[in-house]
Backbone as JSON, one array per atom type, in Angstrom:
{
  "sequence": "XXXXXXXXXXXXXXXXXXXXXXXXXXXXXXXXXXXXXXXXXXXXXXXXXXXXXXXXXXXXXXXXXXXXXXXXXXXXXXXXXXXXXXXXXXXXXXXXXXXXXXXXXXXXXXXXXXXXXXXXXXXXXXXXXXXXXXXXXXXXXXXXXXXXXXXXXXXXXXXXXXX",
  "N": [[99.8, 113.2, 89.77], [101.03, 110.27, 91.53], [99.45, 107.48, 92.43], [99.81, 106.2, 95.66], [100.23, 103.62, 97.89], [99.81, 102.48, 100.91], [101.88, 99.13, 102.36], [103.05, 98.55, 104.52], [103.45, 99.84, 107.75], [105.47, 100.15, 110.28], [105.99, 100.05, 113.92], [108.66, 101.35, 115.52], [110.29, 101.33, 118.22], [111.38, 102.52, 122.0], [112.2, 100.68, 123.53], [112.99, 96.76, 123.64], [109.85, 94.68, 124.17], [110.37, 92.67, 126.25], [112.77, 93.89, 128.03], [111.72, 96.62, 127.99], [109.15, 95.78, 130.02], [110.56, 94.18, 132.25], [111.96, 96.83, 133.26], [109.39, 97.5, 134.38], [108.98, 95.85, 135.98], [110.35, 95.82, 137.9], [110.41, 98.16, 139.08], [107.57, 97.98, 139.68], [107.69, 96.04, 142.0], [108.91, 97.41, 143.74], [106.82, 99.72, 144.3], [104.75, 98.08, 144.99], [105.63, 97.06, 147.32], [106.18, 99.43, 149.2], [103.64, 99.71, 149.45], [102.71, 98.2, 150.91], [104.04, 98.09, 153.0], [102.62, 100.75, 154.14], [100.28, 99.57, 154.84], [98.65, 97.91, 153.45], [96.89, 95.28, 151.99], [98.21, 92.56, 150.16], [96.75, 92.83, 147.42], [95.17, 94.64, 147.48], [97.46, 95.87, 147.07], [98.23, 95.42, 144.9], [96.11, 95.99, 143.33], [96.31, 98.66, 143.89], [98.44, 99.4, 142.28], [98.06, 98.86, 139.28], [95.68, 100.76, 139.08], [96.75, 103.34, 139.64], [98.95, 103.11, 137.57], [97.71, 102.77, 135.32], [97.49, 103.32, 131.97], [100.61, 103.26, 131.52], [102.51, 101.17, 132.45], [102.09, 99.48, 130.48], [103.31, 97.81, 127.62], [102.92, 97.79, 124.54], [102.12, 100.87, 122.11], [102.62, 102.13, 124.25], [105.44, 103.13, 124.24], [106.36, 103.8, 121.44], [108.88, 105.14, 119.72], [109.12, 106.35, 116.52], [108.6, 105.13, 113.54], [107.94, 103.03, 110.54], [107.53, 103.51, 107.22], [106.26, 101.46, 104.54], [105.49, 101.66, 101.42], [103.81, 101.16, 97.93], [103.98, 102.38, 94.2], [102.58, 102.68, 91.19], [105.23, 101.88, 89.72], [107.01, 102.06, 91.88], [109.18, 100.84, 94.65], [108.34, 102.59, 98.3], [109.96, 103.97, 100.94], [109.45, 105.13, 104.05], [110.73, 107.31, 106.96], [110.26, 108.05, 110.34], [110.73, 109.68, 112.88], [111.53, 110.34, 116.77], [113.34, 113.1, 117.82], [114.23, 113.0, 120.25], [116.69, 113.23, 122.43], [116.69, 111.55, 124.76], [115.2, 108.92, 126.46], [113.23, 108.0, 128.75], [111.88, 105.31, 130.02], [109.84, 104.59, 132.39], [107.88, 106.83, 132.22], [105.56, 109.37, 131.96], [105.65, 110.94, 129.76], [105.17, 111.41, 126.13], [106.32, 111.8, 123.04], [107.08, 113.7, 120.8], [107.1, 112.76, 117.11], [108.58, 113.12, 113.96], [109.2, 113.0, 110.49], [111.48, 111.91, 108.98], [114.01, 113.02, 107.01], [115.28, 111.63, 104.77], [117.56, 111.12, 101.52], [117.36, 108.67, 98.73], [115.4, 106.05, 99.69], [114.09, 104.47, 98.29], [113.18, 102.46, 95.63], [113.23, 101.26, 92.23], [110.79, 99.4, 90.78], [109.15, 98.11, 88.88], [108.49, 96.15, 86.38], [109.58, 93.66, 87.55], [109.84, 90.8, 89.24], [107.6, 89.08, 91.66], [108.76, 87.52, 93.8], [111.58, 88.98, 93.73], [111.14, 91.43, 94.07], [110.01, 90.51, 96.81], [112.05, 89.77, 97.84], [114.12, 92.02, 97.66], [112.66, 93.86, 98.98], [112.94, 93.22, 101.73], [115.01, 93.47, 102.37], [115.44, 95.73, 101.94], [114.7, 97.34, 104.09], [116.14, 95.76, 106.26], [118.84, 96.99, 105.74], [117.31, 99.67, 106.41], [116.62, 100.26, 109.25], [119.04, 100.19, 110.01], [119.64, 102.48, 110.47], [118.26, 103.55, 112.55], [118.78, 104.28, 116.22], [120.51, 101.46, 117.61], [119.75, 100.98, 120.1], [117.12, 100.64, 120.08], [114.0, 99.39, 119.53], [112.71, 97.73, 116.45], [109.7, 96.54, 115.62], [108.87, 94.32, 113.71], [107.37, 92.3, 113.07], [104.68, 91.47, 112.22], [104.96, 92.36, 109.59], [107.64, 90.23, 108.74], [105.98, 88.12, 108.87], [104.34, 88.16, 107.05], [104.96, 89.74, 104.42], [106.25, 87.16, 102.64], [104.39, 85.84, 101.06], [102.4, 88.32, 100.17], [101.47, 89.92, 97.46], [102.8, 91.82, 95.63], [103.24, 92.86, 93.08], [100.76, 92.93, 91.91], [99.4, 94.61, 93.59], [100.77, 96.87, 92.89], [99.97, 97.36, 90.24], [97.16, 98.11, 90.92], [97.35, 100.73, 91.83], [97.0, 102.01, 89.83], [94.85, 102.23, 89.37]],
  "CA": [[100.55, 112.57, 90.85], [100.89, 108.42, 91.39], [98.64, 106.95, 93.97], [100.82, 105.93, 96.7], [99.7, 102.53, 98.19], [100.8, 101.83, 101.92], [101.97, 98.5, 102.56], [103.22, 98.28, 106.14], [103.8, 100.95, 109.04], [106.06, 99.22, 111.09], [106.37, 100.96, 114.28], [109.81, 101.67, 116.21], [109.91, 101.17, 119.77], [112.21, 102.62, 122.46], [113.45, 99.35, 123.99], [111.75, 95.61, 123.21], [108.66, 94.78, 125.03], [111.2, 92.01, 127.45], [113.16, 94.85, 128.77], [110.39, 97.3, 129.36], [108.74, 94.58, 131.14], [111.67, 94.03, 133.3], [112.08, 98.03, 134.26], [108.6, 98.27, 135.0], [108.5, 94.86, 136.89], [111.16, 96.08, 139.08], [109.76, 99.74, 139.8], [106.2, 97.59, 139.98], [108.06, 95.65, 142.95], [109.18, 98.87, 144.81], [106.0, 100.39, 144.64], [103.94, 97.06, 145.55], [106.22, 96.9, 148.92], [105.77, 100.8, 149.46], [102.22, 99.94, 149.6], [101.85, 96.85, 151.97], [104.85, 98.9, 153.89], [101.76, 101.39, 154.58], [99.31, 98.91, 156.05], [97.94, 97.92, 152.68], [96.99, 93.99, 151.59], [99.26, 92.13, 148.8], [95.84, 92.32, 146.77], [95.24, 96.15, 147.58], [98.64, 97.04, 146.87], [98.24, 95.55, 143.24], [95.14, 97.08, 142.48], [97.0, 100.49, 143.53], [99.25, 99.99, 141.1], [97.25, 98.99, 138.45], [94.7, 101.98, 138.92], [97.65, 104.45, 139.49], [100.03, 103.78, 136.89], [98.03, 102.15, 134.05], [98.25, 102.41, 130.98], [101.74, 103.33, 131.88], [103.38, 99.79, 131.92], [101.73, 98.68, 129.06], [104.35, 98.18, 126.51], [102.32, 98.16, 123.2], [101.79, 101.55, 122.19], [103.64, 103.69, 125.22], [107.47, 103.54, 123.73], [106.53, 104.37, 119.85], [109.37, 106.97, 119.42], [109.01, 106.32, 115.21], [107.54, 104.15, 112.39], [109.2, 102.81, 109.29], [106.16, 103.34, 106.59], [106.75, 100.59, 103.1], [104.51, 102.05, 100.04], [104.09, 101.24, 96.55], [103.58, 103.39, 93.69], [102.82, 102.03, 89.86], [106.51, 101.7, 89.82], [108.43, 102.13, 92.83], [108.36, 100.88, 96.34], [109.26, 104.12, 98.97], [110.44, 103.64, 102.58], [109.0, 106.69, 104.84], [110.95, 107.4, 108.22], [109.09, 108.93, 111.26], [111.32, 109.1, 114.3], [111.49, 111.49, 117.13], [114.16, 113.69, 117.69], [114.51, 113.38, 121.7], [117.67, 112.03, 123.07], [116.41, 111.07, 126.29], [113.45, 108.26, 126.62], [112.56, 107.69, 129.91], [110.62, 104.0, 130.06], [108.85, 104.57, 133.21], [107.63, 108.18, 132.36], [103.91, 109.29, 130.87], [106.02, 111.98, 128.52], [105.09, 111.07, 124.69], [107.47, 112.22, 122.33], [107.22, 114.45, 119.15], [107.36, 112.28, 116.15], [108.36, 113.9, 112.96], [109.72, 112.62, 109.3], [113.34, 112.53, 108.31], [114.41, 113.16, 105.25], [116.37, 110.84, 103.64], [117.36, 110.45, 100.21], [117.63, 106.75, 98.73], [114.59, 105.7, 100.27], [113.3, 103.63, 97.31], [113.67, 101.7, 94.24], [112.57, 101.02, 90.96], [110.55, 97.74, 90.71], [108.53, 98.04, 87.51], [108.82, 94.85, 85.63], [110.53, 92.8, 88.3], [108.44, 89.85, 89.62], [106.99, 89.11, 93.51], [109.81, 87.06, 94.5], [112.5, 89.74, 93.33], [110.11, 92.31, 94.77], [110.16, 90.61, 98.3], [113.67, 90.08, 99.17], [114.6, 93.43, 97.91], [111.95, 95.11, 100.21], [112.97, 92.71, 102.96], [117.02, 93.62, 102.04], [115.87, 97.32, 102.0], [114.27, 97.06, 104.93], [117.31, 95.72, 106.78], [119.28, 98.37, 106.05], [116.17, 101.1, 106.91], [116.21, 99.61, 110.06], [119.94, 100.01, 111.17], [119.48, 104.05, 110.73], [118.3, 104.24, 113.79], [120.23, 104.0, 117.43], [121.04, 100.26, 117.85], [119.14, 100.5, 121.0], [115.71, 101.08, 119.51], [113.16, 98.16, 118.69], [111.89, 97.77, 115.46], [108.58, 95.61, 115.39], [108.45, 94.14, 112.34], [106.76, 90.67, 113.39], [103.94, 91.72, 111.08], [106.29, 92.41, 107.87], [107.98, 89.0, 108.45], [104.77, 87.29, 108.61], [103.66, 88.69, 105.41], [106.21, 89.92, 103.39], [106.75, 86.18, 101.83], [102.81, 85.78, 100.35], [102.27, 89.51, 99.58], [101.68, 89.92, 96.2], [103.42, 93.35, 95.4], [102.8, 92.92, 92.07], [99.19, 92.88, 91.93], [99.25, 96.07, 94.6], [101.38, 97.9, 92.18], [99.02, 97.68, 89.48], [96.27, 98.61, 91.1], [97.89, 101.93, 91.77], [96.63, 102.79, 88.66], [93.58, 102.86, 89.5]],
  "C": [[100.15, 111.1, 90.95], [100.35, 108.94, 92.31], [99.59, 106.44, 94.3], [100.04, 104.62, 97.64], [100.31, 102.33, 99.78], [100.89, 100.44, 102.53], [101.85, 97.95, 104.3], [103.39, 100.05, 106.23], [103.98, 100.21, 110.06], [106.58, 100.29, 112.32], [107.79, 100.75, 115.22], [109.89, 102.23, 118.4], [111.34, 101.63, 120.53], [113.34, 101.41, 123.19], [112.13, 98.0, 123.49], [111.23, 95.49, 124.82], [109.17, 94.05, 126.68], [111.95, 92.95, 128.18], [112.78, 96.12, 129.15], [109.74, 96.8, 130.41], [109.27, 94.26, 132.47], [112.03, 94.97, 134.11], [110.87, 97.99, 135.27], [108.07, 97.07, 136.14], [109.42, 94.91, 138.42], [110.69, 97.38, 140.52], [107.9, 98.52, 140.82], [106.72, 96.88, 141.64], [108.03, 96.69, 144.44], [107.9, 99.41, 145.25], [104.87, 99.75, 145.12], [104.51, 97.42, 147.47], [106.12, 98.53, 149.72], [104.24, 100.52, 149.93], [101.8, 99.0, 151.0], [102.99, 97.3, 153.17], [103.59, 99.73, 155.08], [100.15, 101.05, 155.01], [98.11, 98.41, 155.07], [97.73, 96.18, 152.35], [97.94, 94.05, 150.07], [98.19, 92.84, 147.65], [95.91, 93.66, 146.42], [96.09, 97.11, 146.91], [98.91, 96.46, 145.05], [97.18, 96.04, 142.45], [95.66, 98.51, 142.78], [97.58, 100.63, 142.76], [98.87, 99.62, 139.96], [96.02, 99.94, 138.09], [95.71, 103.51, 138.8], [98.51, 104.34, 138.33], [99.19, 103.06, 134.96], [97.32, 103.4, 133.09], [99.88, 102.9, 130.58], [102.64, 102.24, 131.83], [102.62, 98.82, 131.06], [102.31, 99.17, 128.06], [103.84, 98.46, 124.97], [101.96, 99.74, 123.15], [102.71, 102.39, 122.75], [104.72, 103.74, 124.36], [107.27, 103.78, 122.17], [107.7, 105.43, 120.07], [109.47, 106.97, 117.34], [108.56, 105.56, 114.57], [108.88, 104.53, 111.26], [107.7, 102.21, 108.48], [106.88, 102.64, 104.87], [105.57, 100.98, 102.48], [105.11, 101.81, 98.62], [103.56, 102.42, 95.8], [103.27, 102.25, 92.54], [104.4, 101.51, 89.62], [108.2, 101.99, 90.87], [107.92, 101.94, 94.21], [109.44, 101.73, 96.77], [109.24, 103.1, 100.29], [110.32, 105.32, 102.69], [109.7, 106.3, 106.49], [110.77, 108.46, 109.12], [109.86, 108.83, 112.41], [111.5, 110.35, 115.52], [112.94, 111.58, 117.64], [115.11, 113.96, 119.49], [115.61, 112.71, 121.88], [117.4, 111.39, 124.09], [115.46, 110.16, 126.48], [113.68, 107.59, 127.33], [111.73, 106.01, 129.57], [109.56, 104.23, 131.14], [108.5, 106.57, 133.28], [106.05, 108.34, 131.34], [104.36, 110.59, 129.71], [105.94, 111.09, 127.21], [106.28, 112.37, 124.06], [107.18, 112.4, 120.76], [107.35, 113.26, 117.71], [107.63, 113.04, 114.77], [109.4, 113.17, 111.6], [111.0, 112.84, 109.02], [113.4, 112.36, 107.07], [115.52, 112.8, 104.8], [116.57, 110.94, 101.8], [117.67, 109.05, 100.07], [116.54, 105.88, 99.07], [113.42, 105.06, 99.15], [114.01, 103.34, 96.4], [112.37, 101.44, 93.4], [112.29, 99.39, 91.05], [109.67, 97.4, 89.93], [109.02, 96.87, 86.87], [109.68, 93.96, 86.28], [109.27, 91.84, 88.91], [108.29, 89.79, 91.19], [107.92, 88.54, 94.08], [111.16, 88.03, 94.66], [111.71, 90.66, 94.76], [110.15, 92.26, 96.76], [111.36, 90.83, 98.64], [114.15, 91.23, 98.94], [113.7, 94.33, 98.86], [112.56, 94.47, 101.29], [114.77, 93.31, 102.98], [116.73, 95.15, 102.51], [115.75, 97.46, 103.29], [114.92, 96.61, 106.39], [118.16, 96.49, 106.86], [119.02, 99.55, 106.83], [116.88, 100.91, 108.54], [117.77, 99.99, 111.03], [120.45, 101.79, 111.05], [119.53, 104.3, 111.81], [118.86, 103.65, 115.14], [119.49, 102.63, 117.26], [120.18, 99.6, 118.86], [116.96, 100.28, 120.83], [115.43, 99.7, 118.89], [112.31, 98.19, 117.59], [110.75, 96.18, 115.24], [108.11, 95.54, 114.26], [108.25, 92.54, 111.84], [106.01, 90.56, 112.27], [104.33, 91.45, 110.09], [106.46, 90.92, 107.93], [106.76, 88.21, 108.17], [103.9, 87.19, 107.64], [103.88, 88.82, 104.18], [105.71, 88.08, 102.27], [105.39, 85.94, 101.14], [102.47, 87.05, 99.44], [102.42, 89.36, 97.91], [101.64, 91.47, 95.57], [103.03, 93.62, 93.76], [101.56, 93.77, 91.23], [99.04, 94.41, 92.39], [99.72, 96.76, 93.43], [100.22, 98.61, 91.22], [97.98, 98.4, 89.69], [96.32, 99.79, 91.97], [97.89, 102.82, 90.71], [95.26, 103.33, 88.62], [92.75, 104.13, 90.4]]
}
């Protein structure tokens, strides 16, 4: 069996981090004024809701509902998709959500004797595609990737998939 190299694991977010932010800055409102409603200081009523709901509106992390995993082999980079299967995702809820692998076919190419420049924009091309699989509404964080992708030397990695 090839060694399997993993590049990225880019993960897939239920909404971007600006419009979680925005639900939970609204709810955070409601439940601030609930508090100083009940005879509580401004100060009071934000350490209640920072002891009660965290790490609940912290967007990194909470909304994963999938990952989009880029691996090489000696000769082929794969695309792995991890997404969960729930229709429903709540933002202000502490339910996590099943993750599990779909099974695609197509989910790679041959890139044996092709050079690092070839190499990137077709991962970054595939990658674009991967990407519009899933619902429309779903954030794919793939700040990382961009930031990398263009240096990466895929090449090199490949090879040393031999070892």
């Amino acid at each position: 069996m090839q060694k399997e190299i993993l590049l990225y694991e880019i993960p897939v977010y239920a909404i971007s981090e600006v419009d979680f932010n925005k639900k939970w800055g609204e709810r955070r409102k409601e439940i601030k004024e609930n508090f100083i409603k009940h005879g509580h200081t401004e100060e009071s009523a934000n350490q209640g809701f920072r002891s009660a709901f965290f790490p609940q509106y912290v967007w990194k992390y909470n909304q994963i509902v999938g990952y989009i995993n880029i691996s090489v082999t000696r000769q082929d980079i794969n695309v792995s998709l991890f997404c969960t299967s729930d229709k429903t995702i709540r933002v202000i809820s502490s339910k996590k959500h099943l993750i599990q692998k779909w099974e695609k076919n197509g989910l790679h190419f041959y890139a044996l004797h092709k050079d690092n420049e070839y190499l990137r924009e077709r991962t970054k091309s595939f990658l674009k595609d991967v990407k519009e699989m899933f619902p429309e509404k779903y954030f794919v964080d793939d700040l990382a990737f961009e930031n990398t992708i263009g240096s990466l030397d895929i090449q090199g990695i490949m090879k040393n998939s031999n070892q």
